[in-house]
C-alpha positions in Angstrom: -16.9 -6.0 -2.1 -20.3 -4.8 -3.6 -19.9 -1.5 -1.6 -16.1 -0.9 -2.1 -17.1 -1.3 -6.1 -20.1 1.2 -5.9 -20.1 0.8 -10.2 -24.1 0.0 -10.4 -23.8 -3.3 -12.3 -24.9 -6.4 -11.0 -22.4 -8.3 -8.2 -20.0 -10.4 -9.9 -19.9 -13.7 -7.9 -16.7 -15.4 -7.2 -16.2 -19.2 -8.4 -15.8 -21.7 -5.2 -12.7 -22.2 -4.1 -10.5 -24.7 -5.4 -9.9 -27.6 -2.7 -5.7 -28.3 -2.5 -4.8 -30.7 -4.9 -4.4 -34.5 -3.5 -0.7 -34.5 -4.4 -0.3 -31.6 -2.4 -1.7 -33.1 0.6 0.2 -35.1 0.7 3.3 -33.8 0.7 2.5 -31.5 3.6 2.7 -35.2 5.3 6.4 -35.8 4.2 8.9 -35.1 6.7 10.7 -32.1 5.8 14.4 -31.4 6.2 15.7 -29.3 9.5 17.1 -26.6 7.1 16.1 -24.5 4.2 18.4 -21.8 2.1 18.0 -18.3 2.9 19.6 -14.9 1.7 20.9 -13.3 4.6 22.1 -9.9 5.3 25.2 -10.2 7.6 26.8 -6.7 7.1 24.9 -3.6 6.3 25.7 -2.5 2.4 27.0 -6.0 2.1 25.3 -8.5 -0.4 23.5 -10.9 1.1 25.1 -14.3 1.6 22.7 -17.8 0.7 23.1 -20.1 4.1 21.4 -22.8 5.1 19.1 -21.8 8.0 18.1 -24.0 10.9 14.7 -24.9 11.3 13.0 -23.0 14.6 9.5 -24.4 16.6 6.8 -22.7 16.1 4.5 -21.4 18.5 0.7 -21.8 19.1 -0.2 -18.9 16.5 2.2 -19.2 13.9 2.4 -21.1 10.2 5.4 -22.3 8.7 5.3 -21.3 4.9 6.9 -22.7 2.2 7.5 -19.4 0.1 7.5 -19.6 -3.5 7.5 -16.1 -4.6 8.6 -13.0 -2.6 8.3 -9.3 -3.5 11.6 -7.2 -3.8 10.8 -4.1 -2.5 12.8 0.1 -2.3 11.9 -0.5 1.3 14.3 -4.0 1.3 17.2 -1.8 -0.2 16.9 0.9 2.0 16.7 -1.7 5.0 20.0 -3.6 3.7 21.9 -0.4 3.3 20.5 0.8 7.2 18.8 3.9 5.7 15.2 2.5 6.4 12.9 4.2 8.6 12.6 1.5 11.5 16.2 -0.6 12.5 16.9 -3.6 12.1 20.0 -5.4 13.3 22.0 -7.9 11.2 22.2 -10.5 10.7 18.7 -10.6 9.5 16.7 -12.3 6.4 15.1 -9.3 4.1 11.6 -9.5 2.3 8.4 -9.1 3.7 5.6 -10.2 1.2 5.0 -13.6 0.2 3.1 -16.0 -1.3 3.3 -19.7 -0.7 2.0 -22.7 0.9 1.1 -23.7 4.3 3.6 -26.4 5.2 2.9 -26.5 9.4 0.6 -24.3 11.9 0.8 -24.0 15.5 -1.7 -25.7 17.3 -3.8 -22.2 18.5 -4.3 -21.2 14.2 -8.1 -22.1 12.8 -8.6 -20.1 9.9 -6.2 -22.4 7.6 -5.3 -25.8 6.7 -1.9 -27.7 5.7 -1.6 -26.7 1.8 -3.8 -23.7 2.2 -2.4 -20.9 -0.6 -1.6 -17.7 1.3 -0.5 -14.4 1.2 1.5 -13.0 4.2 3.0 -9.6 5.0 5.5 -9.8 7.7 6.9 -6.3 8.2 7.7 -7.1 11.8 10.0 -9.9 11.8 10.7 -10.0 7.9 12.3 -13.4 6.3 10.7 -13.7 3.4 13.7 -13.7 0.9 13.9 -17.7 1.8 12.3 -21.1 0.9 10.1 -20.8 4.2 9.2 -18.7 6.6 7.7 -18.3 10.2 4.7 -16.0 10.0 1.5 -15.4 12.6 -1.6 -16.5 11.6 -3.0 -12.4 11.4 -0.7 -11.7 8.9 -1.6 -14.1 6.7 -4.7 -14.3 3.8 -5.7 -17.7 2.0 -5.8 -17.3 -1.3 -7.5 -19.0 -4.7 -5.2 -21.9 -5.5 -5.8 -20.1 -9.3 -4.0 -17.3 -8.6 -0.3 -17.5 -8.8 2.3 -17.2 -6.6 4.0 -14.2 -8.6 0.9 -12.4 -8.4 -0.1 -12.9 -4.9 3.8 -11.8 -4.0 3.2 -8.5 -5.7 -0.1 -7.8 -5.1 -0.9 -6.5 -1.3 1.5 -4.0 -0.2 0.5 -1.8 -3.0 -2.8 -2.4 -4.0 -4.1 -2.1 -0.2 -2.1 1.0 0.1 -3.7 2.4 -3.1 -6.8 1.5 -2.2 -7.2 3.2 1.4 -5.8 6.3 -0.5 -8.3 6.2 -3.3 -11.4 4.6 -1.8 -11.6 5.2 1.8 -9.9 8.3 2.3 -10.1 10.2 -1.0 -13.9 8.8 -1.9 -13.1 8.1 -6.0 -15.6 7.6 -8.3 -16.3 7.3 -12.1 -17.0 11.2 -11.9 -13.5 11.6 -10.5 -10.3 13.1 -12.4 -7.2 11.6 -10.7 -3.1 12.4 -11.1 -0.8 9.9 -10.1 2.9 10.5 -9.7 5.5 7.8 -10.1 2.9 6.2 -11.9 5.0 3.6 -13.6 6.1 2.3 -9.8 4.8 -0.8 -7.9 2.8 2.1 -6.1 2.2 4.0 -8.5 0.6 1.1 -11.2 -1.5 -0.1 -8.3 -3.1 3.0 -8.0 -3.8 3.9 -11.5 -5.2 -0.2 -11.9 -7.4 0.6 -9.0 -8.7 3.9 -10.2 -9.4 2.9 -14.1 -10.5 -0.4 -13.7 -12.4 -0.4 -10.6 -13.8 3.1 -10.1 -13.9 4.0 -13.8 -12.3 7.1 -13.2 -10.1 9.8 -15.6 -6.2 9.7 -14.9 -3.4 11.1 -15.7 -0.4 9.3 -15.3 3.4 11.6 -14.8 6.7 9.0 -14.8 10.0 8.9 -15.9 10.7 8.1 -19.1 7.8 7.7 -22.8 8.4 3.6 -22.3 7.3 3.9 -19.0 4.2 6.1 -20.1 3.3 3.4 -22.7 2.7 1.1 -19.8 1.1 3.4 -17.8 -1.4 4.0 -20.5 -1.7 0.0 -20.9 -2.8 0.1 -17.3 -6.0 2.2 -18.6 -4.4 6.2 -18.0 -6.7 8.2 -19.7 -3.0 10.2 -20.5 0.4 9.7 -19.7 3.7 11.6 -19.8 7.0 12.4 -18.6 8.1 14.9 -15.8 7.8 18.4 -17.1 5.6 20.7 -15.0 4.5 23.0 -18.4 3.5 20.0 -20.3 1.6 18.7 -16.8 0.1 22.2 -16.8 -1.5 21.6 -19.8 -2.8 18.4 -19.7 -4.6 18.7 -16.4 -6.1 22.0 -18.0 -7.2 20.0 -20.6 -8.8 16.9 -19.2 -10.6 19.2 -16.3 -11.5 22.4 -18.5 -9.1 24.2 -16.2 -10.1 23.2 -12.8 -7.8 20.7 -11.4 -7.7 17.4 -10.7 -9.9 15.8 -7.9 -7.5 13.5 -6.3 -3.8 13.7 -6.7 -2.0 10.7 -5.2 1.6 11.5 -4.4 4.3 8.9 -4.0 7.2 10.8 -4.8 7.1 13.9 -2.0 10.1 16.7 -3.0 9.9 19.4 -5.2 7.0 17.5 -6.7 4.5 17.7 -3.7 4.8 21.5 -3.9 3.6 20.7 -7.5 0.7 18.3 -6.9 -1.1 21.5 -5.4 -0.6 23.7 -8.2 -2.9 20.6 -9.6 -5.3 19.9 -7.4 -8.7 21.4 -7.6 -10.7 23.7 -5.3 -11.7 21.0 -2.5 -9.3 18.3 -3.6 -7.0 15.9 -2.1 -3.4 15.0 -1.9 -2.9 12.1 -0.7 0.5 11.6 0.5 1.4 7.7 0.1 5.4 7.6 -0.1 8.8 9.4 -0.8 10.4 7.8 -3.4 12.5 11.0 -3.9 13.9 10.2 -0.7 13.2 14.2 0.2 9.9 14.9 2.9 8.6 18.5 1.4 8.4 21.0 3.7 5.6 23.8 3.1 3.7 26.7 4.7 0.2 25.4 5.8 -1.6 28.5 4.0 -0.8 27.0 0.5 -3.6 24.7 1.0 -6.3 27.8 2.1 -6.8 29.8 -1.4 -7.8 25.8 -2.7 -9.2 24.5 0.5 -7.4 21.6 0.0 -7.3 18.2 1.9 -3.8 16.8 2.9 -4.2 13.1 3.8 -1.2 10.8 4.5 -1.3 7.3 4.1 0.7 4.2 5.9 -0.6 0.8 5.3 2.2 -0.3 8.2 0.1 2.4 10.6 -3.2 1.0 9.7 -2.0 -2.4 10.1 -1.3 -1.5 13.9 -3.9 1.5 14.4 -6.9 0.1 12.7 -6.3 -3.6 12.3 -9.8 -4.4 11.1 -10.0 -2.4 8.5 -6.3 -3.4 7.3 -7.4 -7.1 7.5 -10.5 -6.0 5.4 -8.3 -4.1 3.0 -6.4 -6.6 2.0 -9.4 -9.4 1.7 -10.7 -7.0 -0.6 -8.0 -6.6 -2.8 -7.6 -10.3 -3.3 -11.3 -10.5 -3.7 -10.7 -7.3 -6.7 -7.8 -9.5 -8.3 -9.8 -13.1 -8.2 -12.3 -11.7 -9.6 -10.0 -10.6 -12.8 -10.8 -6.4 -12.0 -7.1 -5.6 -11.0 -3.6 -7.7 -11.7 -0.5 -6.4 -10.4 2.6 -6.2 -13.5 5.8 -7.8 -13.0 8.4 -6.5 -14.4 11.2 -8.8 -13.8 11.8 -12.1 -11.8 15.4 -13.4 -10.1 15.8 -17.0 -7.9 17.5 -16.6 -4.6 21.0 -17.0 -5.8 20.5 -13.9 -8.2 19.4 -11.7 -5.2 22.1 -9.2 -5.7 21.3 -8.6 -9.1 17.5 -8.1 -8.4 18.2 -5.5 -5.4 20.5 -3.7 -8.0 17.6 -3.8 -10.6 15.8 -1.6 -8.0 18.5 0.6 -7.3 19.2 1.5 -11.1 15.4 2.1 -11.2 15.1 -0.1 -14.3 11.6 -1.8 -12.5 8.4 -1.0 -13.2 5.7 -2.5 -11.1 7.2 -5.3 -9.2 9.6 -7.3 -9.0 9.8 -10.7 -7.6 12.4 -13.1 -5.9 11.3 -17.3 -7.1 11.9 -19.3 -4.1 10.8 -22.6 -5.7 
C-alpha cells in the first residue's frame, strides 16, 4: 500500500480483521434450499423475469456466494439490449460485481472460509443479479466484515480501473493537475476520489448538469462545471497558468476526446478509460506531436486476462485504500431484485451518479 500511497506520512496500519460472527457460522451449517430467485434475461430488450433457479454442483475451484448487494452497471444495459462488446446468449443472469458471503467452496479453494465476506467480479460467466452465485476462487477478494455490502458492490470495477489509469500508467502525484470527464459517473467519481484523496492532487471535474458538479466538488474537485469547451478553456488556464493539465482521464470518447488534447499539457497523458458517448473518436496521429503527448488506453477486463497479478494486486489495494477510510465509493440509489427494471431504467435516463446497487438480501 505504502508505495501505491507515496504521500510521505507515516503508514497507516489496518485494524485486525474481524473473525465471522458465531451466528454466522452457523448458519453456513444449515442446509440450504435447492433453489434461489434470480432476474433473468430471456429475450434480448426484454425485462428481465424473477425465476426460481436450480441449484448447480460446484466444482473443485469454485464458491457458492450468497450475494447481498450487486452493482448495476451501463455495461449490464448494453448486455441486455445485445449492444455490448462481447455476446452473450440468453437466457442468461446479468450483473457482474458482488459482494456477499461465502455459503460453500469446492474442495481445491484455500484462501477462504465458510462466512468469509467477499468481493467477486465475474465478467466471464456473469449471475450476479441473484441471491447466490457460482464464482471461482481467483475472482474473488475477502473483505473486512466492517465494510458493507453496498460498498464492497460498488467499489472494484471502478476504483481498480481508476487507479491503473492514475497511478500505474499516468504516475499522479500531489504536484499533479488532473481533468476528469464524466466526472459525476461511477468511473468518473472513482477517479476524482482516488486523485484528491489519495494522491493529493489539483482536479478539475467537467459533467452534465451544476447538481452533479456539487457532488463532484463534495468528492474533493479543486473545480467543477458543466460541458462547455470556453468555460473549460478557461478554467484549466487558470488552475495551470496556461499550460495544461497533466493527466486528463477520459471516459466519455467522441467529440470530447478531440477536446481532452486541446487540454493536456506539453508531455501529458490521456488516458482513455471508456465511451460513455457510445462514439470511439477517430483522429490523425500528428495531433499528439506539437504536445508530445501520451495516449494510454485502459481495460481493467484486459488486465484481468493479460497481467493477472497485477489485476489481483489492484484490486487488494483498493480494498486496502477503502478499509482504511482514504476512498468510499457514493451510491446514488438502491433497488431489490423485483425492482430490477426500474434500476436498469435509472441508468438509461442517466439520472445515476456513482453507483447504483441491486439488494439481494
Amino acid at each position: 500500500m505504502q508505495r501505491l500511497l507515496n504521500l510521505g506520512a507515516k503508514a497507516i496500519s489496518l485494524a485486525p480483521l474481524q473473525q465471522p460472527s458465531t451466528w454466522l457460522c452457523g448458519r453456513a451449517n444449515i442446509r440450504k434450499a435447492s433453489t434461489y430467485k434470480a432476474a433473468v434475461l430471456r429475450e434480448f430488450g426484454q425485462d428481465l423475469q424473477i425465476e426460481d433457479i436450480k441449484r448447480k454442483k460446484l466444482q473443485g475451484n469454485q464458491v457458492r456466494v450468497g450475494v447481498h448487494s450487486c452493482g448495476v452497471n451501463a455495461s449490464d444495459v448494453l448486455m441486455i439490449e445485445n449492444k455490448y462488446d462481447k455476446k452473450f446468449n440468453p437466457p442468461f443472469v446479468p450483473g457482474f460485481e458482488v459482494c456477499g458471503e461465502v455459503l460453500e467452496m469446492g474442495k481445491e479453494v484455500t484462501t477462504m472460509a465458510v462466512g468469509s465476506k467477499v468481493i467477486g467480479i465475474i465478467k466471464e460467466g456473469l449471475g450476479g443479479y441473484a441471491e447466490e452465485c457460482i464464482v471461482s476462487e481467483q475472482d474473488l477478494w475477502t473483505v473486512d466484515h466492517a465494510v458493507s455490502f453496498d460498498s464492497g458492490a460498488a467499489l472494484v470495477d471502478t476504483y481498480a480501473t481508476a487507479l491503473i489509469g492514475l497511478n500505474r500508467r499516468a504516475a499522479v502525484n500531489e504536484e499533479s493537475t488532473v481533468l476528469v470527464t464524466a466526472a459525476a459517473g461511477g468511473l468518473g467519481l472513482a477517479a476524482v476520489d482516488l486523485a484528491t484523496s489519495v494522491y493529493k492532487a489539483k482536479v478539475i471535474g467537467v459533467c452534465g448538469t451544476e447538481d452533479k458538479a456539487g457532488l463532484v466538488r463534495q468528492k474533493g474537485a479543486w473545480a467543477a462545471l458543466k460541458y462547455n469547451k470556453k468555460h473549460i478553456d478557461a478554467k484549466v488556464n487558470e488552475v495551470t497558468d496556461g499550460k495544461g493539465v497533466n493527466v486528463v482521464f477520459d471516459a466519455i470518447g467522441g467529440d470530447t476526446f478531440v477536446d481532452c488534447l486541446s487540454w493536456v499539457c506539453h508531455e501529458g497523458t490521456v488516458v482513455v478509460a471508456g465511451f460513455a458517448s457510445r462514439v470511439i473518436p477517430h483522429i490523425e496521429t500528428s495531433i499528439l506531436l506539437p504536445k508530445a503527448v501520451s495516449l494510454v488506453g485502459l481495460s481493467l477486463s484486459h488486465y484481468q486476462q493479460a497481467n493477472n497479478a497485477v489485476y489481483r494486486q489492484v484490486v487488494e489495494d483498493v480494498i486496502d485504500m477503502h478499509e482504511m477510510s482514504l476512498i468510499n465509493p457514493h451510491i446514488s440509489a438502491r433497488f431489490n431484485i423485483e425492482q430490477t427494471a426500474e434500476a436498469l431504467d435509472f441508468l438509461r435516463q442517466r439520472k445515476s451518479t456513482g453507483k447504483v446497487i441491486l439488494e439481494l438480501r
